[in-house]
C-alpha positions in Angstrom: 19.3 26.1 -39.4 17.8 25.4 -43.1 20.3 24.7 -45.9 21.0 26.3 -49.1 17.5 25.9 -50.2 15.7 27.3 -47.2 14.8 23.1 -46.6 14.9 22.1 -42.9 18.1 19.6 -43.0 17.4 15.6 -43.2 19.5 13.7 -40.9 19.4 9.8 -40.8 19.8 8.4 -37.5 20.9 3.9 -37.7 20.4 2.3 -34.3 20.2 -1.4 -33.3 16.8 -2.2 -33.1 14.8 -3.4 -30.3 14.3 -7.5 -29.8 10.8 -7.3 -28.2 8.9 -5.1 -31.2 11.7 -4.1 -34.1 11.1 -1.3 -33.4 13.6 1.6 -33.0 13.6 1.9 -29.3 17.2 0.8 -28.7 18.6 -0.9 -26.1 22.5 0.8 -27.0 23.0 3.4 -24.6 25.2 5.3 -27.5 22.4 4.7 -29.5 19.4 6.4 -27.3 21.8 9.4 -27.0 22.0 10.1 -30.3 18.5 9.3 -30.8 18.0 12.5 -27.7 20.1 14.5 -28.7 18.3 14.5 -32.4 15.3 14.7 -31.1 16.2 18.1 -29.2 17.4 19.4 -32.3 14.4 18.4 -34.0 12.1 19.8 -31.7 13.9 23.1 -32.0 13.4 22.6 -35.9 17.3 22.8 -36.5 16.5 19.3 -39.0 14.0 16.8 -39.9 14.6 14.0 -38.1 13.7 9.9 -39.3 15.2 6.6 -37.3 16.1 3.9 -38.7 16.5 0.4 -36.5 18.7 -1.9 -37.5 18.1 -5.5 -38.1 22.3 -6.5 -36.7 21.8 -10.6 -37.3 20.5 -9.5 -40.8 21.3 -5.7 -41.5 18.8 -4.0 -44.3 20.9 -3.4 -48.1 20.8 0.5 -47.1 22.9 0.0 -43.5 25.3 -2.3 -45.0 26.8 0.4 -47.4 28.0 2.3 -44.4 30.1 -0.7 -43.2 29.5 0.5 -39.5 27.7 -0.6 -36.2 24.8 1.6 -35.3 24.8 4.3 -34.2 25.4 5.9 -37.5 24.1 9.6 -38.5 23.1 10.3 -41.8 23.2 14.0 -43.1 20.9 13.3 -46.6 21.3 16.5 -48.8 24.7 17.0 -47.6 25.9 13.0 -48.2 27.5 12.9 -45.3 27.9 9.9 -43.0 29.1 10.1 -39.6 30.0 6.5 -38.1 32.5 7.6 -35.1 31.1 9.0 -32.2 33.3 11.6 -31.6 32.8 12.7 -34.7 29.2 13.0 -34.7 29.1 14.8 -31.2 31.5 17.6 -33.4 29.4 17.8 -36.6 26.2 18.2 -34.7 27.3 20.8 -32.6 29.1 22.6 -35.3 26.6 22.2 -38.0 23.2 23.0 -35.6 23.9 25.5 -33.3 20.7 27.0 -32.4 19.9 24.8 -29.6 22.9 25.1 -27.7 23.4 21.7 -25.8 26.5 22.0 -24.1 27.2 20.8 -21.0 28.9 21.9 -17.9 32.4 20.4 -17.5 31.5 19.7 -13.1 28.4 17.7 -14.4 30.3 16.0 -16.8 33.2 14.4 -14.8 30.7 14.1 -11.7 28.9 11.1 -13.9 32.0 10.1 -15.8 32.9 6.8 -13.7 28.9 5.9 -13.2 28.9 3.1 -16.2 32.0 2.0 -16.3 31.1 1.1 -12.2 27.9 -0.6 -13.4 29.7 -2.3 -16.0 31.9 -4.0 -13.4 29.7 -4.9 -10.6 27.8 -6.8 -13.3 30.7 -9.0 -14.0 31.8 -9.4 -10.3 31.8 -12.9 -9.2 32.2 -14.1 -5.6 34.3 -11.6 -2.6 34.5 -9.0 -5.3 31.0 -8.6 -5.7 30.4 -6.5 -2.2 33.0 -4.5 -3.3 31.9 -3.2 -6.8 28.2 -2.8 -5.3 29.9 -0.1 -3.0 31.4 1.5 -5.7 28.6 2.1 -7.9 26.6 3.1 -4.8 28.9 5.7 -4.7 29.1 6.8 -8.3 24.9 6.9 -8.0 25.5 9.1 -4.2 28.5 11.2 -6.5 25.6 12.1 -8.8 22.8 12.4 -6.3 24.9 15.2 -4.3 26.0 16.9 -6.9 21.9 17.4 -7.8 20.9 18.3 -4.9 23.5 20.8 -4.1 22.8 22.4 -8.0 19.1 22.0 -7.7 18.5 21.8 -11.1 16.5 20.3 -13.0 18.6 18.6 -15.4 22.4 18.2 -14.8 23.8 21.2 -16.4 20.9 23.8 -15.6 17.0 23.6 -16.1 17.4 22.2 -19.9 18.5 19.3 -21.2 21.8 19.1 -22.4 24.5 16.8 -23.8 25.1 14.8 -20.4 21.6 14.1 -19.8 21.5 12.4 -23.2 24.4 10.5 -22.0 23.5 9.8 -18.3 20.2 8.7 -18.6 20.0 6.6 -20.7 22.7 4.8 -18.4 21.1 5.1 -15.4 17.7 3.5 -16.9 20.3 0.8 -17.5 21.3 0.5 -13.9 18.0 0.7 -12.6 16.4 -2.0 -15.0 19.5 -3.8 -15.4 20.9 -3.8 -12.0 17.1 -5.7 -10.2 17.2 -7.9 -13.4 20.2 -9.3 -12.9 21.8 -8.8 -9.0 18.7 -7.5 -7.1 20.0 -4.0 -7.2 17.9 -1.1 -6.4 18.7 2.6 -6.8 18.2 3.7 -2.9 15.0 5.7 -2.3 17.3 8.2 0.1 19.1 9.4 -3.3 16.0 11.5 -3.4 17.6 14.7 -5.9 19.0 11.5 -7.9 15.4 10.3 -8.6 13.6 13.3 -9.6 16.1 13.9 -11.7 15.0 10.8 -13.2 11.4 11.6 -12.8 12.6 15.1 -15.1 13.6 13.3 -17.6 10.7 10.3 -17.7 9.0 13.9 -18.2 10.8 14.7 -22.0 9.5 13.7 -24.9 12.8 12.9 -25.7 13.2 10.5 -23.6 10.2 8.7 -23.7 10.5 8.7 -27.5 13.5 6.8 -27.4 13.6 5.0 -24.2 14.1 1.1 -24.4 11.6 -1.7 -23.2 12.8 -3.1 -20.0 13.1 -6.5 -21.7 15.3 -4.9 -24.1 18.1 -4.0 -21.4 17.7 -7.1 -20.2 19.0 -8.9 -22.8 21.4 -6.0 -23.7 23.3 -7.7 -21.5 23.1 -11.5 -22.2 26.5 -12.4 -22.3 28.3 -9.6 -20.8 27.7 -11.0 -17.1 28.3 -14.4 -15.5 24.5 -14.3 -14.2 21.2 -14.9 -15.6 18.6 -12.6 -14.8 16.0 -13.1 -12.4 12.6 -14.4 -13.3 11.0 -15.1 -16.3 12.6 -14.9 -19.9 12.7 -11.5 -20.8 11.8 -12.7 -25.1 8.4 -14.9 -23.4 7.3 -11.5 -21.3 5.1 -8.5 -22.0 7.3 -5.6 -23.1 6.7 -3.2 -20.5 8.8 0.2 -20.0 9.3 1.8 -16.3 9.1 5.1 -16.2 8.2 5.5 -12.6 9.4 6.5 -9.5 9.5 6.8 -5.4 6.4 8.3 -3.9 7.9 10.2 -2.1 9.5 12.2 -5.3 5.9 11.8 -6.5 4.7 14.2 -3.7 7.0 16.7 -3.4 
């Protein structure tokens, strides 16, 4: 969709920027959604699309006049801002509507517990700890079954939608965080869950936006009793793991 003057629309996209490079790979989940989702639109030349990390111990002069936390969406020839994330998920969709990226409602609440699961077995301490590890495990099977029943490519059909811009950014997060930090591993059984996740290593989207490991690993310094395992992630090579299983490798 061009605007009044037959321009391609130029939207601004804010996210926290990376620790290992400054760069605008972004270890905010919220962030690398928006960041997808963008890039879709983009690639279906519904806007011009430029990203813009954000320095958040020392934020630029141009992100401080927004008075928001990233992830903020800037529509330039329109001069409109968009801080909330509801909001942005309704002006995008209303204002660029030829690339339709809505999801299916199933796929949606299927992987609506997933993070929030995550989220709590990294804070677990002592009995509890067993306990949350089941539950994510069967969040991660919720999602697996669901794929492999569908046998889709992507979530909501064979083209990426809204939830995978959601979903996998998160489940990056599980699989980098979770090892880093409790020794998790996504089973190798969940086979449909990881070639989903080989699908979408696949995108351009995706890979454009996807976070250095190191970068999720300190995403959550201070949001879990633990320390992660091994070396300091800010002393390491940043590295970014985009493979999988052999066995989805030769299917």
């Amino acid at each position: 969709m061009s605007g009044e003057d037959g321009q391609i629309p130029h939207v601004q996209l804010f996210v926290k920027r990376s620790i290992m490079d400054n760069s605008h790979k972004s270890s905010c989940p919220i962030c690398q959604r928006w960041f997808m989702v963008l890039f879709l639109k983009s690639e279906a030349k519904e806007l011009a699309l430029t990203v813009f990390p954000v320095n958040m111990k020392n934020p630029e002069p141009e992100f401080k006049e927004y008075h928001a936390t990233p992830p903020v969406v800037v529509l330039v020839q329109e001069n409109v801002v968009l801080t909330d994330n509801l909001r942005i998920e309704q002006y995008i969709t209303s204002r660029f509507t030829t690339l339709d990226l809505t999801s299916d409602k199933q796929a949606e609440n299927v992987c609506s517990d997933l993070y929030i699961k995550f989220n709590a077995y990294l804070k677990a301490v002592d009995q509890s700890v067993q306990a949350k590890e089941r539950q994510l495990l069967a969040e991660l099977k919720r999602v697996n079954d669901f794929l492999d029943q569908n046998g889709t490519t992507f979530l909501s059909g064979n083209e990426m939608t809204l939830i995978d811009c959601d979903v996998m950014p998160k489940l990056q997060h599980i699989r980098i965080g979770g090892k880093a930090y409790r020794n998790f591993e996504i089973p190798n059984e969940f086979e449909a869950l990881w070639t989903y996740m080989r699908n979408c290593y696949e995108t351009k989207a995706f890979k454009e936006s996807c976070p250095y490991d190191q970068d999720i690993i300190l995403h959550y310094e201070g949001k879990t009793p633990l320390k992660p395992l091994g070396k300091n992630p800010t002393l390491q090579r940043a590295t970014t793991t985009l493979t999988i299983p052999e066995f989805t490798e030769a299917d």
